[in-house]
N, C-alpha and C positions, 0 to 999 in steps of 0.2 A: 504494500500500500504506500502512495505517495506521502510524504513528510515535509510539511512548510519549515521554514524559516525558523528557529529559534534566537530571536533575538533575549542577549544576557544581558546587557548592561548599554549606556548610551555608546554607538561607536561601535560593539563589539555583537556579530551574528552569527551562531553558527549555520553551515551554509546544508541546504536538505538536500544533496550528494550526501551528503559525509557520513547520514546517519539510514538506518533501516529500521523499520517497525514489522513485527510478524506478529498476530495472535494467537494465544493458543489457549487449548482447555486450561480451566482455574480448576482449583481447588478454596474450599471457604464458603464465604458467603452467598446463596443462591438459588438454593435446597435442590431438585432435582434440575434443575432447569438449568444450573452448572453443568450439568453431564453431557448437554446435547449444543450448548454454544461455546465460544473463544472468548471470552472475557478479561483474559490476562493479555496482557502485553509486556512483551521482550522488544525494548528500546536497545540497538544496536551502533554506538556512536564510534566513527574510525576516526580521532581527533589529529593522526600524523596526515595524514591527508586533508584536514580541514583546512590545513594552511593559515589559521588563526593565531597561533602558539610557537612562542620561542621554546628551544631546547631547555630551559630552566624551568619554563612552565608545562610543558608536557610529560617531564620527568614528576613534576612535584603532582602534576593531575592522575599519571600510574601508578604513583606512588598510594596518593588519598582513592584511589579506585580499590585498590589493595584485592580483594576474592572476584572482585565484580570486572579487572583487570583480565583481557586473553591472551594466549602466548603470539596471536597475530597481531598484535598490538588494539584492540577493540577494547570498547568496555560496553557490559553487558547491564540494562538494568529492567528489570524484571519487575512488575507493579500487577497484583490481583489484589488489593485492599475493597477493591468495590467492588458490585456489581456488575456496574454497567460499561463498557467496553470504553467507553468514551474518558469518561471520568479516571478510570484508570491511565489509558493513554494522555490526560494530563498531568495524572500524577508521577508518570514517569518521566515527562519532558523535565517538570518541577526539580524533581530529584537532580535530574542531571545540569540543568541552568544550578544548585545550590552546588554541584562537587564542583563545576567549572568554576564560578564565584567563589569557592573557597580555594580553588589550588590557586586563585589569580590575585588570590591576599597576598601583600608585602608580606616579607620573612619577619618577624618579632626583631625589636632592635636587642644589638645583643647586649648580656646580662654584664653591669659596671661592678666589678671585685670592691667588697667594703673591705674596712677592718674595725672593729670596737675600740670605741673609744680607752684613753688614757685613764679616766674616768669610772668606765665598764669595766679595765680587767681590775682595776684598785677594787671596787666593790665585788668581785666575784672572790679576789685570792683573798680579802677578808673574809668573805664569808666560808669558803674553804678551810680558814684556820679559825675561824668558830665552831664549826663542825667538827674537826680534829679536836680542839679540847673538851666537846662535850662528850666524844666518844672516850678518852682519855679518861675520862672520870667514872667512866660508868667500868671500868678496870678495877680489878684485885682490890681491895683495902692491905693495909702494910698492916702487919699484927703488931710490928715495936710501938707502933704508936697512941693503940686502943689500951695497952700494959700501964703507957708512964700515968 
């Protein structure tokens, strides 16, 4: 079946070459009337061919594909939550425009090394050596001294 246009963001559309829809029998919600229609849809996106995607974003988009990822480079996404054939084939386009928008998020800026303050270890090694003498006390009693 033909596949429009997924537009993700202002600028950015993937193109309906790239991707293939097929439906197939669901399992779930339906009751008999599951048995005898296609209700699922198996969304088929080949993103190395979509020509949208630099090499850093296509890796980090196989990467967040992770199971749904093929060894022909495809990612497969699979949608029978609903019923009805339609709804589900939104819910699939959905899915796929949120992995795309998430593998096309900047990387986290990276993590700046602290150290505790001058301040912080004064208060920690005190209290380490309060803790030592209250353990210290809780030691043996000396007998010479309970005698005098």
């Amino acid at each position: 079946m033909s596949v429009a246009d997924l537009p993700i963001r202002h600028g950015l559309t993937l193109p309906s070459w790239s991707m293939t829809e097929e439906f197939v029998l669901a399992s779930g919600p339906g009751g008999q009337n599951v048995n005898k229609t296609s209700s699922a849809v198996q969304l088929r996106f080949f993103p190395g061919s979509a020509g949208v995607f630099n090499d850093h974003q296509l890796r980090r988009l196989m990467q967040l594909a992770g199971r749904r990822a093929g060894k022909d480079g495809s990612i497969l996404i699979q949608a029978s939550r609903f019923r009805a054939q339609e709804r589900n084939r939104e819910d699939a386009r959905d899915r796929l425009k949120d992995l795309v928008l998430k593998a096309l998020e900047p990387p986290p800026p990276p993590r700046k090394a602290t150290r505790p303050s001058r301040g912080a270890i004064e208060r920690r090694l005190k209290a380490k050596a309060g803790r030592s003498q209250v353990k210290k006390m809780r030691g043996a009693v000396d007998r010479d001294d309970q005698n005098s």
